[in-house]
Steps between C-alpha positions, in 0.01 A plus 500: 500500500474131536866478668404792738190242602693183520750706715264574723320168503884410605511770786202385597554130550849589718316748696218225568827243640680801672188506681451199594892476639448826686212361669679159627805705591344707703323220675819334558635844655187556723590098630821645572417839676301269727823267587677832519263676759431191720887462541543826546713586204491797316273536171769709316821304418687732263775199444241311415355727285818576329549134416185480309570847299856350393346152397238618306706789334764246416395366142249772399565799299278769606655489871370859651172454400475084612649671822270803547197231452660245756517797694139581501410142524657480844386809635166409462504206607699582848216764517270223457692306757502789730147515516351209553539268175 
């Protein structure tokens, strides 16, 4: 029982820094939407996007799933973007 609670003391501490990283990301990205729409570019740049998924697939072995999350993370935040961020 004791490795099930250090475990999740460990899950818990990366979930606390995730957070944190998600939040700064995504106010980086909302900086960006705003160069984006006062230039007039689009929000959604699928090369762009498609970058990111192969750099931060490269060296990780659960790809699909690091992918599927990425893939969530940016969705929100261009909805986020999209609406007034």
């Amino acid at each position: 029982m004791m490795q099930l609670e250090s475990l999740r003391h460990e899950i818990d501490k990366i979930d606390d820094e995730i957070a944190k990283l998600l939040d700064r990301r995504i106010s980086v990205a909302i900086e960006v939407g705003k160069i984006k729409k006062a230039t007039n570019m689009p929000i959604y740049a699928p090369a762009r996007e498609e970058q990111i998924f192969e750099r931060i697939t490269k060296d990780v072995s659960n790809k699909d799933e690091i992918r599927k999350i990425y893939e969530a993370i940016l969705t929100v935040v261009k909805n986020k973007i999209l609406i007034g961020g």
